[in-house]
Each structure stands twice: as C-alpha cells, then as structure tokens.
C-alpha positions as CSV (number, residue, x, y, z in Angstrom):
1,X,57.2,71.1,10.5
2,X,57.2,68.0,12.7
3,X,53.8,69.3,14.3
4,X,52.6,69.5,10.9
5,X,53.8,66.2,9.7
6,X,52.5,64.8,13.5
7,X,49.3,66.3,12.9
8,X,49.0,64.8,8.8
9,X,49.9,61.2,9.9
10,X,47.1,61.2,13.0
11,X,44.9,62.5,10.1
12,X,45.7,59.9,7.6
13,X,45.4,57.2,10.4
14,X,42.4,58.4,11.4
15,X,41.4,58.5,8.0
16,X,42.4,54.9,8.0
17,X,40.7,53.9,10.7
18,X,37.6,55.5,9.3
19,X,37.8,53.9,6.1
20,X,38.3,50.1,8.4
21,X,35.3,51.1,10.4
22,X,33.1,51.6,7.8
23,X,34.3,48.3,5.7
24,X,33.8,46.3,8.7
25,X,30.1,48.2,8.9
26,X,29.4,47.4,5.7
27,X,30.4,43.3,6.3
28,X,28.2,43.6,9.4
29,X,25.6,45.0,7.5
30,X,25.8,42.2,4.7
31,X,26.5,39.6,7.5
32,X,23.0,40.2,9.5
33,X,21.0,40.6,6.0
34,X,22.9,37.2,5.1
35,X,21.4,35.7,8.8
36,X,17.9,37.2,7.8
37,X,17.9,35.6,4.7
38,X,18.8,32.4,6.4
39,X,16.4,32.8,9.3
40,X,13.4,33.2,7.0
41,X,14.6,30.2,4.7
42,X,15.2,27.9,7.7
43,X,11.9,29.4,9.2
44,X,10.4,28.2,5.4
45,X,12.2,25.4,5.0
46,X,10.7,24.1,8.6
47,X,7.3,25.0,7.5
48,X,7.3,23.1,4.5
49,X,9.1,20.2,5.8
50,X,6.0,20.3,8.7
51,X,3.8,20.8,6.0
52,X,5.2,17.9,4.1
53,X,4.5,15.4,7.3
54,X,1.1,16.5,8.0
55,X,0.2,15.5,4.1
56,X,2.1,12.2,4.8
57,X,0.4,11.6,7.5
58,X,-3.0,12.2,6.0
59,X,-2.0,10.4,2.7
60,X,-1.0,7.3,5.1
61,X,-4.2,7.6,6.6
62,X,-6.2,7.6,4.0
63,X,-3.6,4.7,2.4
64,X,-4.4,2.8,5.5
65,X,-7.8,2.8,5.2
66,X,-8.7,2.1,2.0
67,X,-6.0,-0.7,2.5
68,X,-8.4,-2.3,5.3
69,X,-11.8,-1.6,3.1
70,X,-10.0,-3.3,0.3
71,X,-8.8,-6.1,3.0
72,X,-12.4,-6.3,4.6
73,X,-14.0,-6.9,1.0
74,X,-11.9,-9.1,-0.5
75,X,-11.0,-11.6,3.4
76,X,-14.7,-11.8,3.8
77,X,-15.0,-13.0,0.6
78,X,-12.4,-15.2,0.5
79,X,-13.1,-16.5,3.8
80,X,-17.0,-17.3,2.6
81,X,-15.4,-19.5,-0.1
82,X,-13.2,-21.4,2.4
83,X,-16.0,-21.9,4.5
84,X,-18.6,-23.1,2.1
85,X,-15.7,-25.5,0.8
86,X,-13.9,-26.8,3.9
87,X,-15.1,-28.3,6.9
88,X,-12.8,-27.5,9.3
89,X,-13.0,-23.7,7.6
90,X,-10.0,-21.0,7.2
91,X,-9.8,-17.2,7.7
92,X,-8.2,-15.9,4.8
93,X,-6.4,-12.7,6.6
94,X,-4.0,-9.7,4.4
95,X,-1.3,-8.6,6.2
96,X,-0.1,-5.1,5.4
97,X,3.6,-4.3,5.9
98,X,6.0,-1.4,5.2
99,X,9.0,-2.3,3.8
100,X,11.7,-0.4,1.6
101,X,9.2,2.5,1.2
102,X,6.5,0.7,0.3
103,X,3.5,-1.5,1.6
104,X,3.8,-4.8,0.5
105,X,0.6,-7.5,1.2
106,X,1.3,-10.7,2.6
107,X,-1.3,-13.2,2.3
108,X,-2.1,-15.4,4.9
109,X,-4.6,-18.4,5.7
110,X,-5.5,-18.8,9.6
111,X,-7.2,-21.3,11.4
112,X,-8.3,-21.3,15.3
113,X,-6.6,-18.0,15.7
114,X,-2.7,-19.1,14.5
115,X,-1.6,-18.9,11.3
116,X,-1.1,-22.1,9.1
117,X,0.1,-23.8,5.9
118,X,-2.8,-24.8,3.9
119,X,0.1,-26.4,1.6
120,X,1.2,-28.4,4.2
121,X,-2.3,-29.1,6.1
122,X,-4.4,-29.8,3.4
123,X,-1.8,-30.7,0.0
124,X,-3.0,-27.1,-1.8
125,X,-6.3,-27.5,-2.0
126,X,-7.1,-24.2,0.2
127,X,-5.2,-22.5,-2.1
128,X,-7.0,-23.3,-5.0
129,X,-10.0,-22.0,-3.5
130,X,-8.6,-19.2,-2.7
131,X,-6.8,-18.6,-5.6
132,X,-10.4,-18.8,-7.4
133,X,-12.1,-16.0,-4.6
134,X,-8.8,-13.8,-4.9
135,X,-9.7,-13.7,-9.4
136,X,-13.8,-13.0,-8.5
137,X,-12.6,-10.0,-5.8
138,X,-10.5,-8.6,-8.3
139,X,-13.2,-8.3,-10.7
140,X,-16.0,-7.2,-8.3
141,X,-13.1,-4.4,-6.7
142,X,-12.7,-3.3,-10.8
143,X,-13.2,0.1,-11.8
144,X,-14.3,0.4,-14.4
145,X,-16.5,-2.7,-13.8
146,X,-15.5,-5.8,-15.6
147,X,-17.9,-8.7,-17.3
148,X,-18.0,-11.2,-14.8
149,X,-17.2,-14.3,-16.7
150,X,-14.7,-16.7,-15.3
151,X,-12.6,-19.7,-17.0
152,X,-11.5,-22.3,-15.5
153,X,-9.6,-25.0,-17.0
154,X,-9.4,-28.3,-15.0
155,X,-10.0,-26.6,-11.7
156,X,-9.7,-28.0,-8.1
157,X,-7.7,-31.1,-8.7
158,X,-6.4,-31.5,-4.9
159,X,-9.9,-31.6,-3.2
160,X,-11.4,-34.7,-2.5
161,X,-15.5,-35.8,-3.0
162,X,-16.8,-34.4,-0.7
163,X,-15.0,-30.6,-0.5
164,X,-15.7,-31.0,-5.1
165,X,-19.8,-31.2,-3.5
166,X,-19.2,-28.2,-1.8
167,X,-17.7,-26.5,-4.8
168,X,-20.3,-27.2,-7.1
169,X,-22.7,-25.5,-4.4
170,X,-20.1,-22.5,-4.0
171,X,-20.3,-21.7,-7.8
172,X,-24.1,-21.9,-7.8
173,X,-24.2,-19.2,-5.1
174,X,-21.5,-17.0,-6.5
175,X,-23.8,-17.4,-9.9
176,X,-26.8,-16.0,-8.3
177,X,-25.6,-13.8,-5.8
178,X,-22.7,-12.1,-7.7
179,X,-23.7,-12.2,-11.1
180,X,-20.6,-14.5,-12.1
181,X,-20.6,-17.0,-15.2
182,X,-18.8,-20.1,-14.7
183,X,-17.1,-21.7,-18.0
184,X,-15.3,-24.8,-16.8
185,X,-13.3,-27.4,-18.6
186,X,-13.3,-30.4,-16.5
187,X,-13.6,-34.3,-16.2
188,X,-14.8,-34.0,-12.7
189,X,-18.6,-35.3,-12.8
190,X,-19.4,-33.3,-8.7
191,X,-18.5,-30.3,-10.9
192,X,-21.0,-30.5,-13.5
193,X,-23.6,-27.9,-12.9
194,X,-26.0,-25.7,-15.0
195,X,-25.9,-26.4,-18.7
196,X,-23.0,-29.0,-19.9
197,X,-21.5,-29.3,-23.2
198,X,-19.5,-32.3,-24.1
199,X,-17.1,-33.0,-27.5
C-alpha cells in the first residue's frame, strides 16, 4: 500500500512537473516570438528613422539652395541699386540662420568687407533704397508673374542732391531694363522723369 501510494505521488509530481515544464515552454515560446516581433520593429523603426534623415538631408539641401539662388538674385540686385545710388556703395548680403526649427533671414548691408549700420552711417537713406530694390525683387521672383507697376508716395526723403540724381538715373534703367513702371508722388524736382502730371 505505501509502494502504491509512493509510486502515485512520484507520478502526480512528475505529472506536476510536466505540466510546469511545458507552461514555462510555452512562456519561452511567447517570450522569443515577443523578441522577434521587437527585433523586426526596432530593425523597422531604424530604417525609417534612417530613411527619415536621408529625406531631411536632401530637403535641406535642396532648402539651402534655392535659399542662395533666391539670395544671389535678389543681393545682386539690391546691391546694383546701392551702387548706382551711393558713392561710397554697399553690398546688400542675406544671412540665413536656423533657429527654433526654422530658417529665419537676416538682412544685412556691408561695406569694405564688415558689416555696417546704414541707419547710423548714412541717416536711412540706404535703406530706402533698399527697401525700394527688396519691393521690385519680390515682384520679378513672383510666380505667377505680377504687373510690374510700382507706387511710390514721397519716396527717398533722406538722400541728398546728388544721391536724388542718381535715383532719377536708377529708375530710368530699372524702366528699360526690367520692364518696371514708376508712378511717383513727389515734390522733389531731381525726381521728375518721363511724363509728369501736376494738380
């Protein structure tokens, strides 16, 4: 009887054992198809994150230069109006700079080389210049193009005689060479060019 009863509790914990074996099996089983499934998503995951740098990479390439076509077209021509105008002439340069994400343009007038003030230097009058060649860049970059008519109201009060002579030259040349038409307000006679209309 003890034999017996020996012999039943060796099976039952065998049985046991058995039953243990093949639950911790299983959990290996599912544990390994778990670290599959984890492998191939981190091998994914790495792809596409690789994948996501390479576009970036293009895209700021491509960002970067179209941002110096754009900076070539619109400095040279800004830089021609300076020069016409000024004597002692200006380089009109756009600095691109990444910041919170995104590139911001910081506008800059240079002269020998260093960066300057052109309120400071010259009491604004760079700046209206420029302010006039940034408005005809903007409507020569335009897609879809835009008429090039211009208004100006009372322009270029903070150049002197001689830089307004220059001016009036400028605007004759953009005229012809770009195709712009000048309207102008003003009471400034070194202005007056092409046909004049008085009240």
């Amino acid at each position: 009887m003890n034999l017996k009863a020996s012999g039943m509790e060796k099976y039952e914990q065998i049985t046991s054992w058995r039953k243990l074996i093949n639950e911790k099996l299983q959990e290996s089983r599912t544990i390994e198809y778990a670290i599959e499934t984890n492998a191939k998503q981190v091998k994914e995951t790495t792809t596409a994150i690789e994948n996501v740098r390479k576009a970036q990479e293009i895209v700021q390439s491509i960002a970067q230069n179209i941002q110096q076509k754009i900076h070539n077209k619109i400095a040279s021509i800004v830089t021609h109006c300076l020069k016409v105008v000024f004597p002692e002439p200006y380089t009109f340069v756009i600095h691109f700079e990444q910041k919170r994400g995104k590139t911001e343009a910081r506008l800059s007038f240079e002269r020998n080389g260093k960066e300057v003030d052109p309120l400071s230097s010259s009491g604004g009058a760079p700046v209206e210049v420029a302010s006039l060649a940034l408005r005809l860049s903007c409507i020569m970059l335009s897609h879809p193009p835009l008429r090039r008519v211009v208004l100006l109201d009372e322009p270029f009060r903070f150049l002197d005689d001689n830089a307004l002579i220059n001016v009036r030259e400028l605007l004759k040349e953009l005229s012809i060479r770009f195709g712009f038409q000048f309207i102008m307000v003003t009471h400034i006679d070194e202005l007056k060019v092409g046909r004049i209309f008085s009240l």
